[in-house]
Every structure is written in C-alpha cells, then in structure tokens.
C-alpha positions in Angstrom: 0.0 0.0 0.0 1.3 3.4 -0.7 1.8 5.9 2.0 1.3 9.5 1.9 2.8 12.1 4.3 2.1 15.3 5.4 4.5 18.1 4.0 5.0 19.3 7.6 6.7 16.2 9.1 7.3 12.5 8.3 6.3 11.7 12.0 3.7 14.2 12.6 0.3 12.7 14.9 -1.8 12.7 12.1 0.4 10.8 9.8 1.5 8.3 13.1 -2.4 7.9 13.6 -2.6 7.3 9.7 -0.2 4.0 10.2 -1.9 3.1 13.5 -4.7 2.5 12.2 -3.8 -0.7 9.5 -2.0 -2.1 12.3 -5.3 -2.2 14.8 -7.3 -3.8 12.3 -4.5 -6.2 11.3 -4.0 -7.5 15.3 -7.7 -7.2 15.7 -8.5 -9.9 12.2 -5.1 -12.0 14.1 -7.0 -12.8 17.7 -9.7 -13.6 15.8 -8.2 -15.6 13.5 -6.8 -17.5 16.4 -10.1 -17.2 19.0 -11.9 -19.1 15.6 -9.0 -21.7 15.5 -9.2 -22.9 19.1 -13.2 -22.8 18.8 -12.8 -24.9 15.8 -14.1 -28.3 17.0 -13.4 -30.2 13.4 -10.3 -29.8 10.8 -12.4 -28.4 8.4 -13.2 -25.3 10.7 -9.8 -25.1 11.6 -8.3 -24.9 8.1 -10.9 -21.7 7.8 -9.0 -19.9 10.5 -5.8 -20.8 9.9 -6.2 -19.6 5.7 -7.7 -16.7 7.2 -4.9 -15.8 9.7 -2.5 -16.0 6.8 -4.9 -13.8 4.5 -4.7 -11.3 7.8 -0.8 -11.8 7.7 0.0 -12.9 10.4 3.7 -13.4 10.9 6.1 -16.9 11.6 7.3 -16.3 15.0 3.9 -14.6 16.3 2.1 -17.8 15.1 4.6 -20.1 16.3 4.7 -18.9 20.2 0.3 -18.8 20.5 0.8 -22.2 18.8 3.2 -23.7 20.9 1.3 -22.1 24.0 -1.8 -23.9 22.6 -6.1 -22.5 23.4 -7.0 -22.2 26.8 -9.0 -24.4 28.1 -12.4 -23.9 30.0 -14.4 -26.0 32.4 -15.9 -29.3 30.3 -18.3 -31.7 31.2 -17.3 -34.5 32.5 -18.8 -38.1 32.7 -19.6 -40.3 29.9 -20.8 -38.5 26.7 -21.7 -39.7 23.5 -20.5 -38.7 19.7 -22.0 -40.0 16.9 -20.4 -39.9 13.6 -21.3 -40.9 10.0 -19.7 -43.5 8.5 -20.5 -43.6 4.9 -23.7 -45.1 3.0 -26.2 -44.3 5.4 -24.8 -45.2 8.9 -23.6 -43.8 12.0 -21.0 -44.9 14.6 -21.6 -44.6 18.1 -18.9 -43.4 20.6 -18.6 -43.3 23.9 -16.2 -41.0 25.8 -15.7 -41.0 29.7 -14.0 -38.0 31.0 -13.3 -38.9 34.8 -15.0 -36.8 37.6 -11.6 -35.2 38.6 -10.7 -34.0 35.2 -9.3 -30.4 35.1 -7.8 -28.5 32.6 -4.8 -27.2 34.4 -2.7 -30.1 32.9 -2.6 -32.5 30.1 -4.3 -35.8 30.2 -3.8 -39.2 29.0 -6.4 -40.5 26.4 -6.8 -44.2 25.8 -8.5 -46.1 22.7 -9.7 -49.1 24.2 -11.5 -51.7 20.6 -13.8 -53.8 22.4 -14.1 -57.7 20.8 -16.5 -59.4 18.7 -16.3 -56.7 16.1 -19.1 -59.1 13.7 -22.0 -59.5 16.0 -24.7 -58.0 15.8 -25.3 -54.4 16.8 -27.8 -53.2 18.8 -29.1 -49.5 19.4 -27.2 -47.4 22.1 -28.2 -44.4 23.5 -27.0 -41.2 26.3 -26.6 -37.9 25.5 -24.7 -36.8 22.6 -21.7 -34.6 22.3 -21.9 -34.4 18.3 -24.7 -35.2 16.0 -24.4 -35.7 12.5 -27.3 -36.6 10.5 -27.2 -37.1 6.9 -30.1 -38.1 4.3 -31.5 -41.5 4.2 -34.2 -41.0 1.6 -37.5 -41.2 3.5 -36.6 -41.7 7.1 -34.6 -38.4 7.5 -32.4 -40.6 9.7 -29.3 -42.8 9.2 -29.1 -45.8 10.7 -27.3 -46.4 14.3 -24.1 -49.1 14.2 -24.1 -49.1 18.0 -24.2 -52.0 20.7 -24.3 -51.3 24.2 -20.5 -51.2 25.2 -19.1 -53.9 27.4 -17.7 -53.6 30.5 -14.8 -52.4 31.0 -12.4 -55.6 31.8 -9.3 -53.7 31.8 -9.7 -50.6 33.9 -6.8 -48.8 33.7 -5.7 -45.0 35.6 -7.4 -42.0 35.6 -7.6 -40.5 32.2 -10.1 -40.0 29.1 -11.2 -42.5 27.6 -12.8 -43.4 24.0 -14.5 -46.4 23.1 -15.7 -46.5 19.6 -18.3 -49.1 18.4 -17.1 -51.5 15.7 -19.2 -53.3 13.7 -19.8 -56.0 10.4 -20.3 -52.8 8.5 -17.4 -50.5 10.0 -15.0 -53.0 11.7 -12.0 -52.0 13.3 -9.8 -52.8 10.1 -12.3 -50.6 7.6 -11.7 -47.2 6.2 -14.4 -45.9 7.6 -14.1 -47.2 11.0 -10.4 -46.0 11.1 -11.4 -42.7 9.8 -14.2 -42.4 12.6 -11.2 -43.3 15.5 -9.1 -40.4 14.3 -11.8 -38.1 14.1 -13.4 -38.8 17.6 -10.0 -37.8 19.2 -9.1 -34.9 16.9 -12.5 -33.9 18.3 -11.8 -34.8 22.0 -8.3 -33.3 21.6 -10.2 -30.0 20.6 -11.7 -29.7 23.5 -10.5 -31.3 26.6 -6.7 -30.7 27.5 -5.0 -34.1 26.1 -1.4 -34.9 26.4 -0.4 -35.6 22.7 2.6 -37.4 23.8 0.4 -39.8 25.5 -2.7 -41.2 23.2 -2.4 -44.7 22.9 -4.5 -47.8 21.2 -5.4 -50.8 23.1 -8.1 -53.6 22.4 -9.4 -57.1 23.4 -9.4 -59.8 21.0 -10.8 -58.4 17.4 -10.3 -54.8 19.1 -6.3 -56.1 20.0 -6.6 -57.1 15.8 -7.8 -53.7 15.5 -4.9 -52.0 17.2 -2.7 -53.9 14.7 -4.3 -52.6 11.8 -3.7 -48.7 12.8 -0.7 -49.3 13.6 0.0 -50.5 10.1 -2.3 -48.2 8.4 -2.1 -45.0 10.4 0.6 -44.2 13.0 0.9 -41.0 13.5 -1.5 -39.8 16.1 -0.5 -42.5 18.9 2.2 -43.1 21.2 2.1 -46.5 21.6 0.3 -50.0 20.6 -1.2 -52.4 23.3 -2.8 -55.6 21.1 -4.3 -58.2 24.0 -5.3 -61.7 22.7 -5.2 -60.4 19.2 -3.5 -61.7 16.2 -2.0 -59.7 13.1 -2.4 -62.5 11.0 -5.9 -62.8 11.0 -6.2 -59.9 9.1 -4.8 -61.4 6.0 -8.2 -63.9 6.1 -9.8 -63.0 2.7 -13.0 -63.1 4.7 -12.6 -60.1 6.8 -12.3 -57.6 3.4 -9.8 -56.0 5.4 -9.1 -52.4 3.4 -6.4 -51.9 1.5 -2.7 -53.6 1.6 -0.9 -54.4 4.8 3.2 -54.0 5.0 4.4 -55.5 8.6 8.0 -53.0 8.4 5.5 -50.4 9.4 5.1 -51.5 12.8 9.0 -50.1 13.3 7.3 -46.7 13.9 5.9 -47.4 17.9 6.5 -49.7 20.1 3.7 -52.4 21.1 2.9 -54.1 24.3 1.5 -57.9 23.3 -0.6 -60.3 25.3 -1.6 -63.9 24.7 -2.6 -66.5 26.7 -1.0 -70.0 26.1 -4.1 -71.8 26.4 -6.4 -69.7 23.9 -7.9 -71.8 21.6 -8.0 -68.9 18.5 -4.8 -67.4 19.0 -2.5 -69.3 21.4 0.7 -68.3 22.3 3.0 -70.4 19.9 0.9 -68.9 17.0 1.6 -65.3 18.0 5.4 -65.6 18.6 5.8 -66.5 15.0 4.7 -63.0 14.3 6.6 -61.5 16.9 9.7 -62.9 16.1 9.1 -61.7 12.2 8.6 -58.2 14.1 11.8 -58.2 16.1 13.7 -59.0 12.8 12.4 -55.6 11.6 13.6 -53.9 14.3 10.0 -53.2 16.1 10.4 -51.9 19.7 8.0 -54.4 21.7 7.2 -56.3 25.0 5.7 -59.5 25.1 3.7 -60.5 27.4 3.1 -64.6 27.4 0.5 -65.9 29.5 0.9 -69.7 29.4 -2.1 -70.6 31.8 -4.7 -68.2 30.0 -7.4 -68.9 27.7 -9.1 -66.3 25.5 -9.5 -64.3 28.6 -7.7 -61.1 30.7 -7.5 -63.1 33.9 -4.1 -62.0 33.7 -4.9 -58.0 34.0 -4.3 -58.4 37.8 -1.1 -59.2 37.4 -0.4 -57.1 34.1 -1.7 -53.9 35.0 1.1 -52.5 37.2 3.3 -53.0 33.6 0.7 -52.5 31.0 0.1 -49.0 32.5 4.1 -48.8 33.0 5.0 -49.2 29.7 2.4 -46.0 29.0 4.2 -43.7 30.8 7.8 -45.2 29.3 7.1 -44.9 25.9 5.6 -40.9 25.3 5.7 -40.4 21.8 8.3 -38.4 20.2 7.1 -35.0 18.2 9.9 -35.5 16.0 11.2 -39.3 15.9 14.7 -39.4 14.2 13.8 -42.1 11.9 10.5 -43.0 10.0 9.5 -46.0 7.6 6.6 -46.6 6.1 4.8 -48.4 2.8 1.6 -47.5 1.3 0.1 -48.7 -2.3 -1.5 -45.9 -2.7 -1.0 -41.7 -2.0 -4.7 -40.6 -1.6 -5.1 -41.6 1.6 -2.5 -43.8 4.6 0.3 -42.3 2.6 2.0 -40.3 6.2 4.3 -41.1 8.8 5.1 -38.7 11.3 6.5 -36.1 9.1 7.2 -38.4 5.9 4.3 -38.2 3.3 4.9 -40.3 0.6 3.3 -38.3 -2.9 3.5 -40.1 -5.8 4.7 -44.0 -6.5 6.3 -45.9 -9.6 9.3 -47.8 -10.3 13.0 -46.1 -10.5 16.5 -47.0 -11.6 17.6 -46.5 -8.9 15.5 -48.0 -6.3 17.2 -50.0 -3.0 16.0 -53.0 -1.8 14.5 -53.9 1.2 14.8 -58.0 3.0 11.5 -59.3 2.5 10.0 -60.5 6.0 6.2 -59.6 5.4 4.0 -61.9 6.8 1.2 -60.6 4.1 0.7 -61.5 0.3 0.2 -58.7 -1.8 -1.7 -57.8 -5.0 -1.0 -54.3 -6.0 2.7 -52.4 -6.3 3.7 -50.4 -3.9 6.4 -47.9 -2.5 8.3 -47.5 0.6 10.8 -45.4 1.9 13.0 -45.7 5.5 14.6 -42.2 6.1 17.2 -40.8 8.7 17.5 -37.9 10.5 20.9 -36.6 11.6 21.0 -32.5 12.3 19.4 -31.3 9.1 20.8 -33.8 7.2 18.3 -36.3 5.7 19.1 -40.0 4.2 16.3 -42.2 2.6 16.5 -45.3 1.1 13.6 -45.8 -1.4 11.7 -48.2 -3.4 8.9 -47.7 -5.7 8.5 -44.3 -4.7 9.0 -41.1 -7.2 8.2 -38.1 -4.8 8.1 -37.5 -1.2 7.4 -34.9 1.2 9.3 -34.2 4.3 7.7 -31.6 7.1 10.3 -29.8 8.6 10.1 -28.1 12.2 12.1 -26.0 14.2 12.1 -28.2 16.8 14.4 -30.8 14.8 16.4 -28.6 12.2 18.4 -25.6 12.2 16.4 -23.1 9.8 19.7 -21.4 9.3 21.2 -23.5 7.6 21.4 -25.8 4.6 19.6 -28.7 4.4 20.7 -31.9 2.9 18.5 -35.0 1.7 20.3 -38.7 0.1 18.5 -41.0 -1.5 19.7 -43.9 -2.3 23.5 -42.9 -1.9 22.7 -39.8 -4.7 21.9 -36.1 -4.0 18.2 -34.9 -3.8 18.5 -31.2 -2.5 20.6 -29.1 -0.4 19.5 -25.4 0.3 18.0 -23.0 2.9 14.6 -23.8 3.7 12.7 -20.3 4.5 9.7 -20.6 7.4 6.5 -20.3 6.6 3.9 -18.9 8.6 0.8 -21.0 6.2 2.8 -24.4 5.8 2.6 -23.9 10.0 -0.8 -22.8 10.2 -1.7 -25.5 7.9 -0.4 -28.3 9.9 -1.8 -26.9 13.1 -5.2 -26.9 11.8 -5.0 -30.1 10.4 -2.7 -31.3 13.4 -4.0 -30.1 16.5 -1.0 -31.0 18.5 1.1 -28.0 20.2 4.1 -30.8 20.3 4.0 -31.0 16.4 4.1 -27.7 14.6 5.9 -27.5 10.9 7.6 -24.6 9.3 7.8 -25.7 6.2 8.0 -28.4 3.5 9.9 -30.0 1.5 8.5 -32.2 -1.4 11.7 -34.1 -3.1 11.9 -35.9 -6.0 13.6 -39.5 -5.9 16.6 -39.3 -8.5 
C-alpha cells in the first residue's frame, strides 16, 4: 500500500495515527483468527481460520509462540458422553467418551482407545446424550441408521484418564476405512476440547479390538504413542474373509513400540501362534514387550497381574514429536500415505531404487512404495523403493532453519538449500494437526533421483 505524508513532518500525529490505524485492524483480524481456531471443534473449521490468519498476515514467530502455547481451556463436562459420527452409505458410529470426575484443565491428560471384541456380532441401538450429531439423508426416514451396541464392560480398567470407546461393527469394523477414519476423528475432536497430552494417546483392544490395534498401527501411525494388542493376532487380518481395506506391510510396525498379550491356552490365537509373528517383528527392528500368559485362555484373567506393567509401559514410551527415523509403505497416495513427518506423494518404479529384506507376513496384489529415512541434524538420508516423490515436514524443533539442508537418497543427492519458514505451511499443519508438540515450518517435497 502506498503511503502518503504530510508536508510538515514525516512523523507528525496525524500521519502516526494514519499507520496506527492498518495495524489495529491487522491485530484485531489475528486474535480472531486464532479465537476461531481454538473454537474450531473439526479440521475443516480449523483450516478456515488458519487460511484466514495467513490472509490477515500474520507473521512466523507470532504464530509459532500462540501455537506452541496452545487455546485455553475452560471447564468441560465430565462423565460419559456420547458422539455419533457418520460412516459412509447411510450409517452412524456410536462413541462413547468418559472424562473422569476429577478432570481439570490445568494439565494434560492421558487418552486411551480401548477396541472392544466381537467386532461381527450383531449391533444393537445405544443411546445417552450426545456430544456431536451428524445426520445425513437416508431417503425417506430423515435418519441414518445407528451401528451401536451397548458397550461392554470395561475388563481392563486402567488410571485415571479419558477414555474413547468406539463401536465397531460388520459394517465399520475395526480394520475398515471408515471405522479407522471415525477413531481419528473422535479424538481430533476430543483433543479440541478437553486438554490431552499428545505425547500420551495410545490404542489398546481385546481380541478383534487387539486385531484392530494392529491394523492402525500399520495403516495409520501418526496420532499415537504406543500399541497395546491383547489376545489379538495380526495375522488374522490377512483372512480373505474379513475384506480388510487396503494392503498391509508388517516394516510399518518399526514406527511405535507395542505391548502384546496372549494366553497360552487360547484356543484362537495361542501363544505359539503369536510368537511366529513376533519374532518376524523383532527382525524388523520393532520396539516391543511380550507378554506370554501360558495358563490363559481367551480371557484377561491376567490383567491383575499385568496392569502394574501395561500402565508402566504407557508412561515409558511418550511419543516423540519428531522421531529421528520413519519407515513406512503405502500402495496408494490418496489416503494412509503419512508417517510422522514423511508423506509419501507419488509412486512408480526407478533406476535407482534400494532393496528392502523381505519379512512380510502378508501376500500382496497391487505395487507399492516404501521409503525408510534418517534424521541426523538437518541432514536427511532415505532409502527408497517404488516411490517417485516425497514430502518431508520440517520443524524447528528438529532442524536448524539457518542453515542448509541436505537429503540422500539412495546414496545420490536430492536437494541441499535453505529452507525459508512459513507462517501458512505452519498454520496448515496446526489446523490439520491439532497438536502444540507438532508444529511445521515448512515443507519440502523431493523428488527421488
């Protein structure tokens, strides 16, 4: 914009007042922009502030400290509450969500997925007040369908913290896009709202739920800390039957450590079937505890015993914001293509391409593209297969913005330059994100040689 001053003086009131002005209105459209991010209570609503905090102008280092210092918090409800989601064709997932009596928002809080068993019965209708309600046409009725069941009791009680128990389903099982996509959004929304401790959201499950946990872990990492399958198997999921989603690569475990249960004398998934699996996982590297029963059926009459270092291995294994090293395989890029901050972009065959010992326990039907990347300073070394472009989210938290950064792959040069920050790559992520431990300042999308 162009300025004009008074003849009289460059710095005279009228012409200070002149300037003032343009900057009121700027900070005023800022706290708004943010007071409409933290009310946001979806992504979608949050990507609308955050485009219009850039539009507004606001700069890097002014978004990065309210980011890092996060919304405040007011007093919640606490108790069990209820959010329904849709699900796709009609239906809606019931969730249940017990914040416990002494919940305050002082401090951050623990928040445990717990996937209950039996994920093919039969649902029944659930009800209790609901926290969200989306509704969506079903011709005549006006009203989707319910995929509820009354939820079990809880046969692993665990410490105070929040809790989320979805409701899984023949229709939206615990290994289905749709069910997946409904787990990540219930805690995006609980995360929105109640003061959770991103370090600390973890996946647990009992039988088809400790199945479940497998399957997120392989399909979608990124939001939790840690994986706790109990009488579950991985290797169910590669039973035609199930019309599981999508292809399943066991190196992805290698990005958070699991805690495993099974009982020796469970007639569906004994222990001697299990260790196969784990000791395919500990070739790859996979950071795990297993726990053996030997005198258990398809039971938790261990969890007196078990609790003490179930919960214990919680609090040991907080995830990292910016983990050093990141693998992961996908077959396709429109959706399960991330890792932490690796997004894999486009795939297809190159000269150059590494290759990777083959210990997958699944058969495969379509191509796919992997890529195992190091981080040393700002220096970054992949090796690749099958992949043609990849995107790396850099923060300020792990590189030095000053200087140069470097990516190998496959033993050849990628890129080396100065990455700038940028305040809408950060309010991007944040919106999309949610999590004052992981903010970006920019990205770099690199092209395999």
């Amino acid at each position: 914009m162009r300025r004009l001053f008074c003849a009289i003086c460059f710095l005279c009131p009228l012409c200070l007042l002149w300037i003032a002005v343009p900057a009121a209105q700027q900070q005023s459209a800022i706290d708004k922009g943010f007071a409409d991010l933290w009310k946001a209570d979806d992504v979608k609503g949050a990507e609308k502030a955050a485009e219009a905090l850039v539009k507004a102008g606001v700069d890097f280092e002014t978004a990065w400290a309210r980011l890092k210092a996060g919304r405040s918090y007011g007093k919640e409800r606490t108790g069990e509450l209820s959010i329904r989601a849709t699900a796709g064709a009609g239906l809606l997932i019931e969730n249940t969500v017990e914040i416990p009596a002494e919940y305050t928002p002082d401090h951050p809080w623990a928040l445990r997925v717990q996937l209950h068993g039996g994920v093919n019965r039969q649902s029944q209708q659930i009800g209790g007040g609901s926290l969200e309600e989306d509704s969506q046409s079903t011709g005549g009725s006006g009203r989707a369908p319910s995929l509820g069941r009354r939820r079990p009791p809880n046969r692993i009680a665990g410490e105070s913290q929040i809790y989320v128990f979805p409701t899984g389903s023949a229709e939206a099982a615990w290994w289905h896009t749709n069910q997946v996509e409904n787990i990540l959004r219930v805690v995006d929304r609980v995360k929105r709202r109640y003061n959770v401790d991103e370090s600390r959201i973890y996946l647990t499950g009992i039988s088809d739920g400790g199945t479940g946990a497998y399957y997120m872990a392989l399909k979608s990492p990124t939001v939790w800390s840690s994986f706790l399958p109990l009488n579950g198997s991985i290797k169910v999921l590669g039973n035609p039957s199930l019309q599981v989603d999508g292809e399943l690569f066991t190196s992805n475990l290698v990005n958070r450590p699991f805690f495993i249960v099974n009982g020796g004398r469970d007639p569906l998934y004994p222990v001697e079937h299990v260790a196969t699996h784990v000791e395919v996982f500990k070739r790859l590297g996979v950071d795990l505890d297993f726990r053996p029963q030997p005198n258990a059926g398809h039971d938790t009459s261990w969890w007196p015993s078990e609790r003490g270092p179930f919960e214990q291995f919680v609090k040991q294994k907080a995830r990292q914001a910016h983990p050093p090293r990141v693998s992961w395989e996908t077959e396709r890029t429109d959706r399960f293509n991330r890792a932490d901050w690796l997004i894999i972009e486009r795939l297809g065959p190159g000269t150059s391409d590494a290759s990777f010992e083959n210990l997958d326990i699944f058969d495969h039907r379509r191509p796919s593209g992997r890529v195992d990347i190091e981080r040393k300073g700002n220096a970054f070394d992949a090796q690749s297969r099958g992949v043609r472009e990849f995107t790396l989210l850099l923060s300020p938290d792990a590189i030095d913005f000053d200087r140069p950064v470097t990516v190998t792959i496959n033993g050849k040069p990628a890129y080396q330059g100065v990455m700038k920050k940028d305040p809408a790559v950060l309010l991007k992520w944040a919106a999309r994100d949610a999590d004052r431990q992981r903010l970006y300042g920019a990205e770099l999308r690199v092209q395999v040689p």
